[in-house]
PAVEXLO-558659 format. One line per field, with one value per residue (C-alpha): residue number from 1; residue in one letter; x, y, z. Coordinates in Angstrom, 2 decimals. Example, Ala and Ser with C-alpha at 12.3 -4.5 7.8 and 13.67 -1.06 7.14 Angstrom:
2
nr = 1, 2
rest = A, S
u = 12.30, 13.67
v = -4.50, -1.06
w = 7.80, 7.14
This chain:
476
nr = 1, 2, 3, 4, 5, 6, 7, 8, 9, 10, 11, 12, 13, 14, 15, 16, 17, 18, 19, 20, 21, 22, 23, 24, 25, 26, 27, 28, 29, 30, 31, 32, 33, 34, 35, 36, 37, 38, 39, 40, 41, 42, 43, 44, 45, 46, 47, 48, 49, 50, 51, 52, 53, 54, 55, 56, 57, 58, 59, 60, 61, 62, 63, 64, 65, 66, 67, 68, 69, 70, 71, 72, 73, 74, 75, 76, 77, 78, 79, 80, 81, 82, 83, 84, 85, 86, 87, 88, 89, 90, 91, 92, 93, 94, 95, 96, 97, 98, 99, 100, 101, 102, 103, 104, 105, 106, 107, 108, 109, 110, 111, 112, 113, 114, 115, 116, 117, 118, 119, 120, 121, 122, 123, 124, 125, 126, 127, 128, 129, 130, 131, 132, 133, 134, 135, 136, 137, 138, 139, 140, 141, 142, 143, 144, 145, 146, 147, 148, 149, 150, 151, 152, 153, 154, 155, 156, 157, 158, 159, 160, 161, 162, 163, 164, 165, 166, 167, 168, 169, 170, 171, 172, 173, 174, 175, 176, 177, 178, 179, 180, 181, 182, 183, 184, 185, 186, 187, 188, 189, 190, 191, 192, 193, 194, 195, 196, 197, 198, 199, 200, 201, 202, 203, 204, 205, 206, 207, 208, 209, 210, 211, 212, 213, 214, 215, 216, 217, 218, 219, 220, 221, 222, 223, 224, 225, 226, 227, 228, 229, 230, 231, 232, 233, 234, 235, 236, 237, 238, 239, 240, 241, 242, 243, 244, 245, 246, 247, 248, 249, 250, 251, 252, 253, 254, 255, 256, 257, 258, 259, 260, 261, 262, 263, 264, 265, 266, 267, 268, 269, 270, 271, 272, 273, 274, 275, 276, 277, 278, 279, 280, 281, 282, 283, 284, 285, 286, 287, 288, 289, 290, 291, 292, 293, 294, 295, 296, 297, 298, 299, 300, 301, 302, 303, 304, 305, 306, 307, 308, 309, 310, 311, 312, 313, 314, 315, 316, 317, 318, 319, 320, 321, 322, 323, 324, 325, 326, 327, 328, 329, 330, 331, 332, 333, 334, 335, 336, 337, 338, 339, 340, 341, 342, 343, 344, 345, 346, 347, 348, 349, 350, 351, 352, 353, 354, 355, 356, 357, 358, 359, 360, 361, 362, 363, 364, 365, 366, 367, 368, 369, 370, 371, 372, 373, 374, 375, 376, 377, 378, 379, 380, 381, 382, 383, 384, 385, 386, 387, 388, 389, 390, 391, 392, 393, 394, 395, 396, 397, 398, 399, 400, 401, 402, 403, 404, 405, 406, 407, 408, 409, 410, 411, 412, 413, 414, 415, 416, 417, 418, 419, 420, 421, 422, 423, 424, 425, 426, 427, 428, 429, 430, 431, 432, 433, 434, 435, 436, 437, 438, 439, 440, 441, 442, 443, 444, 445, 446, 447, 448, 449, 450, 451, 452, 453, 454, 455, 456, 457, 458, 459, 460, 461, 462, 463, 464, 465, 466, 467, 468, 469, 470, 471, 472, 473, 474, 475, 476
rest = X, X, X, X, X, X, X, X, X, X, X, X, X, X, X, X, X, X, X, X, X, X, X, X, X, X, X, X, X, X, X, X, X, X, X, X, X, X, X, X, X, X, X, X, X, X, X, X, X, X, X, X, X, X, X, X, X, X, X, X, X, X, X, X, X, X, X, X, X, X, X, X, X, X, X, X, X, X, X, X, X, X, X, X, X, X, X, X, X, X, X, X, X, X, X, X, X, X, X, X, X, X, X, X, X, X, X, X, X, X, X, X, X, X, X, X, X, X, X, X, X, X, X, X, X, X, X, X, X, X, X, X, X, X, X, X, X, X, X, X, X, X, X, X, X, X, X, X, X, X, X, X, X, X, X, X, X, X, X, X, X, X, X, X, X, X, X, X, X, X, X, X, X, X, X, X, X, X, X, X, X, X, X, X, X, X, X, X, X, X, X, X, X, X, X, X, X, X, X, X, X, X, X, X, X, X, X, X, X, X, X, X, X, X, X, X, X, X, X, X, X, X, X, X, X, X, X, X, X, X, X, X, X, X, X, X, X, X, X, X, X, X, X, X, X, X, X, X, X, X, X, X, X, X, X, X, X, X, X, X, X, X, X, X, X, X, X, X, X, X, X, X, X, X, X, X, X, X, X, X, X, X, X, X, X, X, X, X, X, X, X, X, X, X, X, X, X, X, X, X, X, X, X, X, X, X, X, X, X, X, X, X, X, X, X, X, X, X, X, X, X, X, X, X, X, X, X, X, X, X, X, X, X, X, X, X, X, X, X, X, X, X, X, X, X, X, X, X, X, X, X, X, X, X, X, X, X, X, X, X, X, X, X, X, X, X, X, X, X, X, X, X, X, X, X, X, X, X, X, X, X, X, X, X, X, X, X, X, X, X, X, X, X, X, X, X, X, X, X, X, X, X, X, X, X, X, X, X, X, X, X, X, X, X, X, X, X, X, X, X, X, X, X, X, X, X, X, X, X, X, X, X, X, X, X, X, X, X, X, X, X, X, X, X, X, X, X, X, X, X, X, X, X, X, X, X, X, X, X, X, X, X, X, X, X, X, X, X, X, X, X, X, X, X, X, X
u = 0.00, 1.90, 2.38, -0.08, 1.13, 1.78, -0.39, 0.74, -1.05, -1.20, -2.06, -3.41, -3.10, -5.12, -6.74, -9.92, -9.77, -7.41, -7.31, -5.90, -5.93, -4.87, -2.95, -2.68, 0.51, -0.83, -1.39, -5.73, -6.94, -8.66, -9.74, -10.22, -11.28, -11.74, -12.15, -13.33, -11.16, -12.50, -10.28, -10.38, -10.24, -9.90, -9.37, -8.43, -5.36, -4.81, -5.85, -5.27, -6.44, -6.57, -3.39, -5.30, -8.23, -6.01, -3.58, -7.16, -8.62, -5.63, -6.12, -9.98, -9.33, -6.56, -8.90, -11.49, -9.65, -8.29, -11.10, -12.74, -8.94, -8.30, -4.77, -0.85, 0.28, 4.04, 4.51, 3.22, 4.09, 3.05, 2.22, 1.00, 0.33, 3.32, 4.75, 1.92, 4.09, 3.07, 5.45, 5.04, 6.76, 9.35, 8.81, 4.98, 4.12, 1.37, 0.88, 2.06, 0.43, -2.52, -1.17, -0.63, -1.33, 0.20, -2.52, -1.63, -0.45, 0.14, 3.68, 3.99, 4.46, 7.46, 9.07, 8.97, 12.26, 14.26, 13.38, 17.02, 18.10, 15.27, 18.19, 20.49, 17.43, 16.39, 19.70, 19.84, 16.23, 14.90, 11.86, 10.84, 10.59, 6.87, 4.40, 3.35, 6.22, 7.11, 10.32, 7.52, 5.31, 7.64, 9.13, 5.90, 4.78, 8.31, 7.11, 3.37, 2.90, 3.93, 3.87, 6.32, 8.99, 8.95, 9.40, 12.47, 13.81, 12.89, 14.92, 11.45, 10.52, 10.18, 8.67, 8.70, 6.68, 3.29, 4.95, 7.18, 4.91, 2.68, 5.38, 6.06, 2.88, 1.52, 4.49, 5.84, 9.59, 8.39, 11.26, 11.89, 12.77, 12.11, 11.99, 13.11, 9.93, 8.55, 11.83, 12.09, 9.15, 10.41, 12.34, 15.48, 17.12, 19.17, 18.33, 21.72, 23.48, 20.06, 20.69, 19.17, 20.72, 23.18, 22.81, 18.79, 18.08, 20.60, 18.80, 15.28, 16.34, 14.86, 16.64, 18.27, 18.53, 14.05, 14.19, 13.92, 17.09, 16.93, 16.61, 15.96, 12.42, 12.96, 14.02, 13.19, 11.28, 9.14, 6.40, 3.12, -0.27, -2.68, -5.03, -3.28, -0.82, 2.30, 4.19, 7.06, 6.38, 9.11, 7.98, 7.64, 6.69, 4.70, 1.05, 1.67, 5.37, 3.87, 0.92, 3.83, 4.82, 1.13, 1.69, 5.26, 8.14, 7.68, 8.63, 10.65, 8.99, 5.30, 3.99, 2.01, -0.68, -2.52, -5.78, -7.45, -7.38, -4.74, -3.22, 0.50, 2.24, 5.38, 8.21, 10.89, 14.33, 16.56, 19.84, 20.21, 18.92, 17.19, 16.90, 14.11, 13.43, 10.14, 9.46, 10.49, 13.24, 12.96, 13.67, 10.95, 12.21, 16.09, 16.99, 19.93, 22.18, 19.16, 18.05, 15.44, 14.51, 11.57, 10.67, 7.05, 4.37, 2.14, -1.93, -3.02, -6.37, -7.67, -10.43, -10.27, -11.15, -14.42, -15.62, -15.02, -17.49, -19.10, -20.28, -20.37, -22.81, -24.79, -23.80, -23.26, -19.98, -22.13, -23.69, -20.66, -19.01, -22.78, -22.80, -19.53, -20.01, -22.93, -21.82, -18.71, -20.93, -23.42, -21.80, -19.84, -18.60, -17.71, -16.01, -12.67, -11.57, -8.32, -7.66, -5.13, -7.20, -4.43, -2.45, -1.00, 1.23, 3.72, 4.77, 3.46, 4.59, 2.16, 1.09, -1.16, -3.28, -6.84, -9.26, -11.72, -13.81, -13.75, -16.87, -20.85, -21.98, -24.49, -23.96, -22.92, -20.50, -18.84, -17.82, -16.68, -14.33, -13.21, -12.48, -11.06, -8.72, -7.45, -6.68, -5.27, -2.52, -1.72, -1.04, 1.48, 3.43, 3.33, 4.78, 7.57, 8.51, 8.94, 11.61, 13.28, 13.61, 12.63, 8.70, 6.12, 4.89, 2.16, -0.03, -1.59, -4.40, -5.54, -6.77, -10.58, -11.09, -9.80, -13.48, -14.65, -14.48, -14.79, -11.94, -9.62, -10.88, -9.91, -6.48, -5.99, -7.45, -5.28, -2.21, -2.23, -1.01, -3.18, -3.85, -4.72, -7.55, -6.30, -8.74, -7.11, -7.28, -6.27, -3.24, -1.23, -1.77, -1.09, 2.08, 2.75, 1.86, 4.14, 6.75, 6.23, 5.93, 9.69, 8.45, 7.30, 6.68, 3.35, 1.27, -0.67, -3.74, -6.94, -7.74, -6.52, -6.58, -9.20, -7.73, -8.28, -6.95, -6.36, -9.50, -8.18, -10.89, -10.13, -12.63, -10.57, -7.53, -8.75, -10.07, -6.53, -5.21, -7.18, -6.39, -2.91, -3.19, -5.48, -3.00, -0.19, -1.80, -3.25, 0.30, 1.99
v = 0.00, 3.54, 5.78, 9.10, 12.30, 14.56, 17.11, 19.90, 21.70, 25.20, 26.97, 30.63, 32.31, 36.05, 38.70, 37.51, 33.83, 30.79, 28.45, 24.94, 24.87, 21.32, 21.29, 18.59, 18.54, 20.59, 23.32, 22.98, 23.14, 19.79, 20.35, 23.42, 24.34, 28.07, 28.75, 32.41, 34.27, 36.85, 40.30, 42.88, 46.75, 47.99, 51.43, 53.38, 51.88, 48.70, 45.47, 41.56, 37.85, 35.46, 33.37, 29.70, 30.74, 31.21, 28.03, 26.05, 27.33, 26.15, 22.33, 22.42, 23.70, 21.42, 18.67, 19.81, 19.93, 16.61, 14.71, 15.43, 14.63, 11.46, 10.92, 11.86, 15.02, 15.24, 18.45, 21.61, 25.61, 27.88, 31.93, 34.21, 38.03, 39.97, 42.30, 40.21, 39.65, 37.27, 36.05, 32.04, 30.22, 28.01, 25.27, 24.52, 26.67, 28.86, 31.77, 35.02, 37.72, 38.05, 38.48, 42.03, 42.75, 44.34, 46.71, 47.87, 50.81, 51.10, 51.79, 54.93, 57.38, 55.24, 54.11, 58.13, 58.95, 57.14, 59.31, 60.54, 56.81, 56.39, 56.68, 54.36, 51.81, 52.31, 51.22, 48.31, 47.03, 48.25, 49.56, 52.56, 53.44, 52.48, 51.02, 48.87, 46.72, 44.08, 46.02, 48.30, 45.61, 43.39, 46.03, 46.92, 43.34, 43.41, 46.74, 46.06, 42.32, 40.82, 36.79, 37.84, 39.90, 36.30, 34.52, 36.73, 36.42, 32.51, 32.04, 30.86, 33.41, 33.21, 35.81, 37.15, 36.82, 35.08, 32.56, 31.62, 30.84, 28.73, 26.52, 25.98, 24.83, 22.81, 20.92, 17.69, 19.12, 22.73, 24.41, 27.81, 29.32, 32.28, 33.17, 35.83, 37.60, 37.69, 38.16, 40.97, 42.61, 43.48, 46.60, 43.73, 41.90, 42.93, 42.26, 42.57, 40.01, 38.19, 38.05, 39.98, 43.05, 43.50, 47.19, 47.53, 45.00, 46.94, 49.83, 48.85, 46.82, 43.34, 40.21, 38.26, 35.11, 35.00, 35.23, 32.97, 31.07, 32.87, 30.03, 30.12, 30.60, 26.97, 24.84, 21.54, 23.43, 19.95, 17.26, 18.82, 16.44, 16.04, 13.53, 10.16, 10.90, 13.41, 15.81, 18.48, 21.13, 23.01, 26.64, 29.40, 32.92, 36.29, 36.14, 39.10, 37.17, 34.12, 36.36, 37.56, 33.89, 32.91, 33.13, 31.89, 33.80, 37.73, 39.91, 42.74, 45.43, 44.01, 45.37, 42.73, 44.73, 42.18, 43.76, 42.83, 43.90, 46.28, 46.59, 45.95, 46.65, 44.16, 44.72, 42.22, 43.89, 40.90, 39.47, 43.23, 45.69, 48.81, 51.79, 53.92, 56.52, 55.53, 52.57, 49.17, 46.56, 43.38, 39.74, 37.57, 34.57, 32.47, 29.22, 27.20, 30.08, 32.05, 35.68, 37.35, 41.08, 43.18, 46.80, 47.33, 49.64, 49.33, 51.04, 50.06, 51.21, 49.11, 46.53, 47.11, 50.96, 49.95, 47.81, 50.68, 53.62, 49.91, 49.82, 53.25, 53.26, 50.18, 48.17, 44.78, 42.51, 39.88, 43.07, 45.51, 44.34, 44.51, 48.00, 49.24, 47.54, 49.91, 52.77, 52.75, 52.22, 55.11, 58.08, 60.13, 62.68, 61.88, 64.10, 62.78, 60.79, 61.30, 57.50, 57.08, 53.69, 51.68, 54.55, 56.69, 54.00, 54.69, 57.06, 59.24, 56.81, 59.01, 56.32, 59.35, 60.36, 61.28, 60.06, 62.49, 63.67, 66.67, 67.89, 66.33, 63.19, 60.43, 57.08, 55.70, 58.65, 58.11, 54.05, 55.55, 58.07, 55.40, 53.32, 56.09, 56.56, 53.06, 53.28, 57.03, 55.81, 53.06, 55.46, 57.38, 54.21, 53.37, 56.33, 55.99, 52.20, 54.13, 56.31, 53.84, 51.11, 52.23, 52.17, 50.24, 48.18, 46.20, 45.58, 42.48, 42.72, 40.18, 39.99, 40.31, 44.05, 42.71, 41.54, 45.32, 46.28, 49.63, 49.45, 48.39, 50.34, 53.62, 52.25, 51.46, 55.30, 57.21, 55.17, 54.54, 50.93, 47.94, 46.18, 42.53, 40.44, 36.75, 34.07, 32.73, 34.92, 33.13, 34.30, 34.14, 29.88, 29.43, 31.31, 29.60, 26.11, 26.59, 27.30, 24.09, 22.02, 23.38, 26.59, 23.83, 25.30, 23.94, 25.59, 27.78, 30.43, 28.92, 31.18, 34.31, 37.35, 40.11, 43.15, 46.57, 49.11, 53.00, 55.06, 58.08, 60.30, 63.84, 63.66, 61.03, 62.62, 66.01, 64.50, 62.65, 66.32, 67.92, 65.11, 65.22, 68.42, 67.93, 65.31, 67.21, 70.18, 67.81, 66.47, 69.84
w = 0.00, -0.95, 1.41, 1.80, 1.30, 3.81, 5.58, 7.47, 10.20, 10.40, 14.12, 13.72, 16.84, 16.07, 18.31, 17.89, 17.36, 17.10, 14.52, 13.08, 9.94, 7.66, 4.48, 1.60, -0.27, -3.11, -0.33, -0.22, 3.37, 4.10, 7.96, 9.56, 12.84, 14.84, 18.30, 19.18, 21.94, 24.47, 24.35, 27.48, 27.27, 30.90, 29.48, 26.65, 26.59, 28.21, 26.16, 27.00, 26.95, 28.86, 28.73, 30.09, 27.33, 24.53, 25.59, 25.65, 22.40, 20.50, 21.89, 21.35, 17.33, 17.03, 18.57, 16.39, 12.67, 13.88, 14.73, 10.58, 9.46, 8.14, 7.44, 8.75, 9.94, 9.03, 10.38, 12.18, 12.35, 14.97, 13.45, 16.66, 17.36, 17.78, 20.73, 22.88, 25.99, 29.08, 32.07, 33.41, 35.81, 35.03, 37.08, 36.25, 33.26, 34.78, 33.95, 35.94, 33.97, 31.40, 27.94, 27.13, 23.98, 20.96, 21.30, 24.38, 25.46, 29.55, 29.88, 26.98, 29.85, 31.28, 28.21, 26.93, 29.64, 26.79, 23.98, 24.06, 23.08, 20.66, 17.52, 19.19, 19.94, 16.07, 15.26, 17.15, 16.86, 13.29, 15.54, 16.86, 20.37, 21.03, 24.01, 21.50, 21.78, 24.51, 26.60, 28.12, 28.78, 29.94, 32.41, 33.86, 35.16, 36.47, 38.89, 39.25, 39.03, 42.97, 41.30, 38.64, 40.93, 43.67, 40.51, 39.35, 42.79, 43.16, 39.67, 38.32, 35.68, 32.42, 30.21, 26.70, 23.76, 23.50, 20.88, 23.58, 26.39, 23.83, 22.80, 26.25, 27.00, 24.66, 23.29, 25.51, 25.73, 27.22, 24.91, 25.62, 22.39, 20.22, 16.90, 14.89, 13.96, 17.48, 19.33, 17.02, 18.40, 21.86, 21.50, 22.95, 20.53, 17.95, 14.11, 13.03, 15.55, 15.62, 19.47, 22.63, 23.58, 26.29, 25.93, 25.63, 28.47, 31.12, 29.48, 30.15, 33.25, 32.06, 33.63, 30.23, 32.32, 31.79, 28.41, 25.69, 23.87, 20.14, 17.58, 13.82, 11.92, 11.33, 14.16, 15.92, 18.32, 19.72, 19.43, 19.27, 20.61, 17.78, 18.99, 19.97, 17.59, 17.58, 14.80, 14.85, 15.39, 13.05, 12.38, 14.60, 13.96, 13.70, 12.32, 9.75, 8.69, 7.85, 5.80, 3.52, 2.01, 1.47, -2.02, -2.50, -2.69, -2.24, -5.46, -4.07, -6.31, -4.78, -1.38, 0.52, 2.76, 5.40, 6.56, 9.49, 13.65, 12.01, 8.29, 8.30, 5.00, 4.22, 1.38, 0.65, 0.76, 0.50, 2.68, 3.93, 6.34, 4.80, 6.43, 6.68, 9.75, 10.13, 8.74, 10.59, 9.02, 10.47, 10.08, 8.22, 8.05, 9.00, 8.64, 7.21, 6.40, 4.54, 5.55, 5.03, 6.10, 5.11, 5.51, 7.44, 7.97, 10.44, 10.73, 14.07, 14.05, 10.43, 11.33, 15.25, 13.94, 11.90, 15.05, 17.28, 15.25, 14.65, 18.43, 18.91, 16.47, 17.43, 14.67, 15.71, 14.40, 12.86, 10.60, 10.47, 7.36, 5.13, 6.72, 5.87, 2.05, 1.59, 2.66, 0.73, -2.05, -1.21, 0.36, -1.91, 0.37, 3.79, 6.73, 7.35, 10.30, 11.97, 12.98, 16.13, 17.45, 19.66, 18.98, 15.59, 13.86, 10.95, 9.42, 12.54, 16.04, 17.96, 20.64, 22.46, 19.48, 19.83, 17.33, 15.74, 12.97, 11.03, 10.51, 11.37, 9.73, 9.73, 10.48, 6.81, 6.27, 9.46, 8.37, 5.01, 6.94, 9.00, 5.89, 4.28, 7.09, 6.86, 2.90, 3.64, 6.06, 3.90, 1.36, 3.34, 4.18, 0.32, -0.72, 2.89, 1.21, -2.18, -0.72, 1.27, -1.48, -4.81, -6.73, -5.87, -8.83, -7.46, -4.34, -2.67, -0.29, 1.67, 5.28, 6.43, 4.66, 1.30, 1.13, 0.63, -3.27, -1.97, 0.25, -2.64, -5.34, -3.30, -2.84, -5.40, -7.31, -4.76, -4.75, -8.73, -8.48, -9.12, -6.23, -6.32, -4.25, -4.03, -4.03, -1.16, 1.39, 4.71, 4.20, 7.35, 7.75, 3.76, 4.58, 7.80, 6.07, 2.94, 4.99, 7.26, 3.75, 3.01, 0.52, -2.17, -5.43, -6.64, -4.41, -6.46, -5.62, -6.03, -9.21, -10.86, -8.13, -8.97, -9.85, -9.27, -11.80, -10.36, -12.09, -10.66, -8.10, -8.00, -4.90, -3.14, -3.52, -2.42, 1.13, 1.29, 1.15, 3.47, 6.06, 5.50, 6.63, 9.30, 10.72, 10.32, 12.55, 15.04, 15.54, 16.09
């Protein structure tokens, strides 16, 4: 009897849900499963899960794809939201803090005494000095969190990024490893040396000896539990790094925007660092002497900014995106929206900036202004990757708001590139699952990509102008 091919499972950890997802060797999903997560905002600027919930709702979709699966797992990859910090104990693996998440913005005022540095950190990290990343975080469970300063005193601590503490709990070794894309995400580890920091942990006083050991993208990380059976787990990384291989190889002249809790906007730039003052450079992927870096943008108010005006507006989730569809369709002249939900990403890094709009509207004009936002700030990190590293020559949308034509067709009018709409739009586990399958090359997209070709819209362009300007004044 020959053989079956090989599957590969894919584990989707998001901000809203996690998910297994099970690949044939010709890269279709044959099992699937999602488990919704629960997210809490005790203010306007502290957001977490539950570290248990999140740890459970990976077994029960894993259980779940597994159980309408028949056939052999030969391998397994692990994508997760970065910056998302928590601290465990060593010895037993529980958790000592919630999971702070990327979102999350508690520490600004304490991490702003090290503006001075913020060159020096840019340097070192390819980031910007921002709450948003895990040294802040980290540093305040070290002062407010009593279980997490006995464990650092006890020798018992361990903390870092989420992707850490998962693969410590649910694979049989407990490793405690991270990878490149999510150690990158701290605002501690070097991209050039691919290594913490000496310099930025004595800076932000966090104790080296609790972090993760810094292993390759690929890496025998540990035997995952999938039903009665077991498979290696052998990728590790960041939700929006996996997103950028989930059609293959990146083309370095294409920008690959993923569009969902936020839009994050990713740029191959080869073996080398490129430098950009406000855009990010960071490692996407290393393993067996290969290195990749790409240049990023970041919107961190995108689909987290439509739910927002969403509830404010007592739209519900399960009707928001039919709302937003229609309005985008029938409003031709909204007020603008200055968006700084979770905080004013790049080009800007204004973690403190207050959301408004310019100007009284009605409910439908106020989602297109929000949409508008999103496609306007994706614009200005378009034309930042331009300078940095030459034109732009195509884009690829995918995410959750790649589903609104109206979305794209503005993007594409006001930044005068195409931009394609794969079939496939699950893009962060196809990327995650190609790379556990070893990058194969006859995974192809389901069908040709729609296409949106720039119409021009003098109207568009004129409300990107005026809230250029309006952001510009607001930030002075």
């Amino acid at each position: 009897m020959a053989p079956s091919s090989p599957h590969f499972l894919a584990i989707d950890q998001g901000g809203h849900a996690s998910r297994a997802l099970i690949f044939d060797a010709a890269g279709d999903i044959v099992a699937e499963a999602g488990v919704d997560i629960a997210t809490r905002r005790l203010d306007g600027n502290r957001v977490e899960h539950d570290p248990e919930e999140l740890v459970e709702s990976i077994r029960r979709c894993i259980h779940e794809a597994e159980a309408g699966f028949d056939g052999e797992i030969a391998a397994a990859g692990l994508a997760t939201q970065r910056s998302s910090i928590v601290c465990w104990d060593r010895t037993t693996g529980a958790a000592l803090s919630p999971v702070i998440s990327w979102q999350d913005r508690r520490a600004a005022d304490w991490l702003r005494r090290f503006e001075n540095r913020s060159a020096d950190i840019h340097a070192l990290t390819g980031l910007v000095l921002s709450p948003h990343y895990g040294a802040s975080k980290l540093r305040w469970c070290l002062d407010h969190l009593p279980d997490v300063a006995r464990a650092l005193a006890d020798g018992r601590l361990c903390c870092g990024p989420l992707a850490s503490f998962l693969l410590f709990r649910l694979l049989g070794n407990r490793p405690f490893a991270v990878d490149p894309a999510n150690g990158s995400r701290t605002l501690l580890w070097d991209c050039t040396t691919r290594t913490w920091s000496t310099a930025l942990l004595d800076l932000f006083g966090v104790p080296g000896a609790a972090l993760p050991r810094c292993v390759p993208t690929r890496h025998a990380y540990g035997a995952l539990a999938i039903g009665d059976r077991t498979a290696p787990l052998e990728v590790c990384t960041g939700d929006q790094s996996a997103a950028l291989f989930a059609f293959g190889e990146p083309w370095p002249d294409t920008v690959y925007i993923n569009a969902g809790t936020g839009a994050f906007l990713q740029r191959g730039v080869g073996s080398r660092r490129a430098e950009s003052a406000t855009l990010l450079c960071s490692v996407v992927w290393e393993a067996d002497g290969e290195l990749s870096y790409v240049l990023e943008g970041t919107v961190n108010g995108a689909g987290s900014a439509l739910r927002q005006i969403g509830d404010e507006l007592g739209i519900g989730i399960e009707t928001l995106d039919a709302a937003v569809t229609r309005a985008l369709e029938r409003t031709p002249a909204p007020p603008l929206f200055l968006n700084g939900v979770s905080g004013l990403g790049s080009p800007f890094w204004r973690s403190d900036f207050r959301s408004r709009f310019l100007g009284d509207a009605d409910a439908e004009a106020k989602l297109v202004a929000v949409a508008e936002s999103i496609v306007f700030l994706i614009a200005v990190n378009l034309e930042e990757m331009t300078r940095a590293a030459g034109p732009v020559r195509r884009l690829v949308l995918s995410g959750g708001l790649a589903a609104q034509d109206g979305l794209c067709r503005r993007l594409a009018d006001l930044s005068g590139i195409a931009v394609e709409r794969p079939v496939v739009r699950e893009a962060t586990a196809r990327g995650l699952a190609w790379l556990v399958a070893g990058r194969p090359g006859n995974w192809l997209d389901e069908g040709e990509p729609e296409t949106f070709a720039p119409a021009g819209d003098p109207a568009l362009r004129d409300r990107f102008a005026r809230w250029r300007a309006a952001v510009a004044a607001a930030l002075r």
